[in-house]
LOMI-132417 format. One record per residue: residue number from 0; residue in one letter; x, y, z of N, C-alpha, C in turn. Coordinates in steps of 0.2 Angstrom, whole numbers. Example, Ala and Ser with C-alpha at 12.3 -4.5 7.8 and 13.67 -1.06 7.14 Angstrom:
REM LOMI-132417
resi | resn | n_east | n_north | n_up | ca_east | ca_north | ca_up | c_east | c_north | c_up
0 | a | 66 | -28 | 39 | 62 | -22 | 39 | 66 | -16 | 39 $
1 | s | 64 | -11 | 35 | 68 | -5 | 36 | 64 | 0 | 39 $
This chain:
REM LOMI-132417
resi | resn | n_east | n_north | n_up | ca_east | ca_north | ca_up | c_east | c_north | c_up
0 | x | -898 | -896 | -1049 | -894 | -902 | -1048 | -887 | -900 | -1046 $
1 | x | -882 | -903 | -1041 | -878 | -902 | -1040 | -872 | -909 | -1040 $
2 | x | -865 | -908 | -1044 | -861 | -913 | -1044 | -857 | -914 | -1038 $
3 | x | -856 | -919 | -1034 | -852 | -920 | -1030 | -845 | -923 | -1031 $
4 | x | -841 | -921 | -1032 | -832 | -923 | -1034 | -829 | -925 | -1026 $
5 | x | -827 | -931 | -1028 | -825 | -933 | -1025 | -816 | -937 | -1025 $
6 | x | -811 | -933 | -1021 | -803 | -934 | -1022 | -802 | -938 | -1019 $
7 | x | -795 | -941 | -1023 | -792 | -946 | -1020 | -786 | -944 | -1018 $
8 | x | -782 | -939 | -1019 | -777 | -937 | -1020 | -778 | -930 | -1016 $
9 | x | -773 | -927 | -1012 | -771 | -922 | -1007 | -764 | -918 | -1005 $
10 | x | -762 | -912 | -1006 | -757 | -910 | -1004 | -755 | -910 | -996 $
11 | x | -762 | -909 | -992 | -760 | -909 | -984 | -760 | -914 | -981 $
12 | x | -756 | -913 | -977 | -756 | -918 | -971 | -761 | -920 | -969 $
13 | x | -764 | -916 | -964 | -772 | -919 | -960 | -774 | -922 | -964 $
14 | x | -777 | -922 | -969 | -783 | -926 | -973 | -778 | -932 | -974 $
15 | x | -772 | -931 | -977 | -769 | -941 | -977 | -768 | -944 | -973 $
16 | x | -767 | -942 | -965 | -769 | -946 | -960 | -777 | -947 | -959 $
17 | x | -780 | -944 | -957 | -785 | -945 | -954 | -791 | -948 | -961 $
18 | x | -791 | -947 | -966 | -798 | -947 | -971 | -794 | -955 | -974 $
19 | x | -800 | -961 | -977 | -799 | -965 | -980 | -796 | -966 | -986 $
20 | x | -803 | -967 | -989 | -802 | -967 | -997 | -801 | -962 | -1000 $
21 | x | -806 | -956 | -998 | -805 | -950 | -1001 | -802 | -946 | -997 $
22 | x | -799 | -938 | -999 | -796 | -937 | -996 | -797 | -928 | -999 $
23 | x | -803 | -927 | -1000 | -805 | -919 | -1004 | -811 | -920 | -1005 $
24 | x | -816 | -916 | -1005 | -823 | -915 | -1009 | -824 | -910 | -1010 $
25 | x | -827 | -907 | -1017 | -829 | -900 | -1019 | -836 | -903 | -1023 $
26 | x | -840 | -897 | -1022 | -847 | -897 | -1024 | -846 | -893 | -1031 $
27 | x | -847 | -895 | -1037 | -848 | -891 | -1044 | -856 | -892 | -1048 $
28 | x | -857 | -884 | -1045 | -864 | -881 | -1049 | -865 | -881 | -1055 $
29 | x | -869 | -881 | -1057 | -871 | -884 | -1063 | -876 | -877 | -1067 $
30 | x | -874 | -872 | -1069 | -876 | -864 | -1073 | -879 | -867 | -1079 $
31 | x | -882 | -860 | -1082 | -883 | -860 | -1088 | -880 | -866 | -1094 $
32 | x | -872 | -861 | -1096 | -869 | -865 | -1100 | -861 | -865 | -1098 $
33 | x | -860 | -868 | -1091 | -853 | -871 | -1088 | -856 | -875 | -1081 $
34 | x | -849 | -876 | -1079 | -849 | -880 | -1070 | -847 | -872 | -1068 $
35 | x | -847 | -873 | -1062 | -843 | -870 | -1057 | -841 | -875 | -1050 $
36 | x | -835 | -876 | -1051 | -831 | -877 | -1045 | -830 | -875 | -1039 $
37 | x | -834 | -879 | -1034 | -831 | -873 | -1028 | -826 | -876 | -1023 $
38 | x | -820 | -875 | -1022 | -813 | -877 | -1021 | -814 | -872 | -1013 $
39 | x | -814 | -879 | -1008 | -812 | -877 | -1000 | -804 | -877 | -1003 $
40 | x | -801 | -869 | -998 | -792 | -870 | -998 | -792 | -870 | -990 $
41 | x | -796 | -864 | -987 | -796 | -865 | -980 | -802 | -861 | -977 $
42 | x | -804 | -859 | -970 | -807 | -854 | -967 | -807 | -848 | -972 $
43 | x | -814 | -849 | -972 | -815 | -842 | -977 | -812 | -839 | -983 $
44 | x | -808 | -846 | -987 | -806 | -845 | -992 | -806 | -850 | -996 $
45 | x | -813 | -848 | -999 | -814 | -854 | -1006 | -814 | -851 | -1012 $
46 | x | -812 | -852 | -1015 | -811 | -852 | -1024 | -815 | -854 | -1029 $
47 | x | -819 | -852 | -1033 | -824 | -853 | -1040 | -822 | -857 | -1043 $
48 | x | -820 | -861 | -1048 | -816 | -861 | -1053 | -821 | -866 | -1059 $
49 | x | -819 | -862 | -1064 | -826 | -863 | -1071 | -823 | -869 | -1073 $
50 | x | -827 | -873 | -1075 | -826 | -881 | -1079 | -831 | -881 | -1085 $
51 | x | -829 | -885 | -1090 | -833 | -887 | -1096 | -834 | -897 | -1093 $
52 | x | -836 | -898 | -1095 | -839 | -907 | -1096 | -832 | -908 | -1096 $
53 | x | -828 | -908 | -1103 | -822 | -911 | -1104 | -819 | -910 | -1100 $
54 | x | -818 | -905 | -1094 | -814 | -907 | -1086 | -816 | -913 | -1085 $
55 | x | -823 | -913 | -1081 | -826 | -918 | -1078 | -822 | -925 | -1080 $
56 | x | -819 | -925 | -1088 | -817 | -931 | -1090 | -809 | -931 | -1088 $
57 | x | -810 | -926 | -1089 | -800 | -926 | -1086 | -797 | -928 | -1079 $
58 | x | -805 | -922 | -1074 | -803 | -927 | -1067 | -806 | -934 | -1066 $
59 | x | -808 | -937 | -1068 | -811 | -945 | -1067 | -806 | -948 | -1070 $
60 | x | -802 | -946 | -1074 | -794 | -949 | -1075 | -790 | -949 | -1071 $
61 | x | -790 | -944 | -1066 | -784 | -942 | -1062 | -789 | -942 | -1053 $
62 | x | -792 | -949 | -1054 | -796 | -952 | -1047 | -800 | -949 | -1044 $
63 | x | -804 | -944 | -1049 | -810 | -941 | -1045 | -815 | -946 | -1047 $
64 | x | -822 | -944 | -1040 | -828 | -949 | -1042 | -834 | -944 | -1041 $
65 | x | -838 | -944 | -1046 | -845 | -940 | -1045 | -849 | -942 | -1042 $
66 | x | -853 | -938 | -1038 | -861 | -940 | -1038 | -865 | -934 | -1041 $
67 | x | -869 | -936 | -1045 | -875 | -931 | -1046 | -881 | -932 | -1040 $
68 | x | -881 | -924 | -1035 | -885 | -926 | -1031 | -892 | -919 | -1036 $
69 | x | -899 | -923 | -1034 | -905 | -920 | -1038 | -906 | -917 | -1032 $
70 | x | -906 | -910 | -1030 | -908 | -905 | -1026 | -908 | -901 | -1029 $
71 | x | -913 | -896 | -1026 | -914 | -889 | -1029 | -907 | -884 | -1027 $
72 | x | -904 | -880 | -1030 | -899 | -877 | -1030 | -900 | -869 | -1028 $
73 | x | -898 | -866 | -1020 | -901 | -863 | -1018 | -897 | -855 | -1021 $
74 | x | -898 | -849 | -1021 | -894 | -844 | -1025 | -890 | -843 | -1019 $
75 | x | -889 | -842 | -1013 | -884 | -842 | -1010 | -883 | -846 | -1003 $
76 | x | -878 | -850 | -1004 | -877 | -857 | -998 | -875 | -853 | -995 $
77 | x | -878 | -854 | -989 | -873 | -854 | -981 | -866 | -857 | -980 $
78 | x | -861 | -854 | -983 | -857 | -859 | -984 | -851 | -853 | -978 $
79 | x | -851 | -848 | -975 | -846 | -844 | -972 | -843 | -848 | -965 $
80 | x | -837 | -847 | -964 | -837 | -850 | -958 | -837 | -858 | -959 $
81 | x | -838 | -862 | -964 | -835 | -869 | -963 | -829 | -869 | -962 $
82 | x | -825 | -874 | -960 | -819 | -877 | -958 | -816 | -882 | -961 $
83 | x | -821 | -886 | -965 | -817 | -889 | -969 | -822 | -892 | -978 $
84 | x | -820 | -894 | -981 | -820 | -895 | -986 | -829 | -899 | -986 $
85 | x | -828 | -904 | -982 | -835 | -910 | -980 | -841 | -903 | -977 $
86 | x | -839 | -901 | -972 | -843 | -894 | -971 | -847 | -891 | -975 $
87 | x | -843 | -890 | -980 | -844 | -884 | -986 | -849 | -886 | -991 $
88 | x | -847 | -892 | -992 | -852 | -895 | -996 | -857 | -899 | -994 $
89 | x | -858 | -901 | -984 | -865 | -903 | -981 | -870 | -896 | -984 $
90 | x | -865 | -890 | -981 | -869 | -884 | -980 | -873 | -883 | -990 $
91 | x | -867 | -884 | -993 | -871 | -882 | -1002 | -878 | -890 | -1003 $
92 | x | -878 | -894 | -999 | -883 | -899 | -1000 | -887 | -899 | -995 $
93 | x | -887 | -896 | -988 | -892 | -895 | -983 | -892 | -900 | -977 $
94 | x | -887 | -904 | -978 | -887 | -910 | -974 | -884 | -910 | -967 $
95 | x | -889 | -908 | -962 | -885 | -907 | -955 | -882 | -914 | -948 $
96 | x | -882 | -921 | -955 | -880 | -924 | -951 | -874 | -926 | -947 $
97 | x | -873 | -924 | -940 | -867 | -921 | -935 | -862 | -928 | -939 $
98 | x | -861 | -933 | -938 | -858 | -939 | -940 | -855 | -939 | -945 $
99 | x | -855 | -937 | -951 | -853 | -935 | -955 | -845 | -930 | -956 $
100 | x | -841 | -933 | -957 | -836 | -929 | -955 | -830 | -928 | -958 $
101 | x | -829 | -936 | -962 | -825 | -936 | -969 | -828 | -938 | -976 $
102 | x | -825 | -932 | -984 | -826 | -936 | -989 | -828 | -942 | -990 $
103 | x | -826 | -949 | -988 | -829 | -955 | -987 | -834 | -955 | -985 $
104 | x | -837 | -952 | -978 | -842 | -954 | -974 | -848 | -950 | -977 $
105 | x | -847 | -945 | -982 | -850 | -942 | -988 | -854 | -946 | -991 $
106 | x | -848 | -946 | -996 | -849 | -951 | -1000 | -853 | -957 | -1000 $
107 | x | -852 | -960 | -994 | -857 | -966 | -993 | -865 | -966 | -990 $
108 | x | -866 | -958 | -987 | -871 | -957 | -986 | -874 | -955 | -994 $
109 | x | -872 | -951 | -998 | -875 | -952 | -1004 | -874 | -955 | -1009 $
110 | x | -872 | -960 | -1009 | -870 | -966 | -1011 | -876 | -972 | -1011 $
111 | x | -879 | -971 | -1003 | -883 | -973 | -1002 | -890 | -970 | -1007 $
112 | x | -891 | -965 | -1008 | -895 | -962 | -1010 | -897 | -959 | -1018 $
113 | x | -892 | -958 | -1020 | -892 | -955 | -1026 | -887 | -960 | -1033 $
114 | x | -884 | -966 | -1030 | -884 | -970 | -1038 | -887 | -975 | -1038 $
């Protein structure tokens, strides 16, 4: 199973013009006994970053939204070479629909699907 976080909040420009509601997504693996975070910064540079449950509860205060999507979690995502953050995370859930292009348009695809 894999959590899909979903932001509201953004330091860069592109994504506050161009993205709706959301304006970030990062995909957090769900291990033995932690999350892992995987934090798009740019081209070929993503960041791990460990979380316990009690994040989860910290950022859902500070305007993130989950989805728990039920797929099998593969040991190593194709993830080199995305471009941006919605990319990164099609790539860790498998979804090559071309359309899809921002966090919201995510979002409401498995939205539709998984709650």
């Amino acid at each position: 199973m894999i959590i899909i976080g979903f932001c509201r909040n953004t330091s860069k420009l592109l994504p506050k013009i161009i993205c709706h509601k959301f304006k970030h997504v990062a995909p957090i693996l769900i291990k033995a006994n932690h999350l892992e975070m995987w934090q798009f910064i740019k081209k070929n540079n993503i960041k791990v970053i460990p979380l316990k449950m009690r994040d989860l509860n910290i950022l859902t205060r500070h305007g993130w939204e989950f989805i728990a999507v039920e797929i099998p979690v593969y040991a190593a995502p194709e993830i080199a070479g995305a471009h941006t953050c919605v990319e990164m995370t099609k790539r860790f859930i498998r979804i090559t629909n071309w359309r899809i292009q921002t966090p919201y348009a995510l979002y409401r695809a498995l939205d539709m699907f998984y709650k």
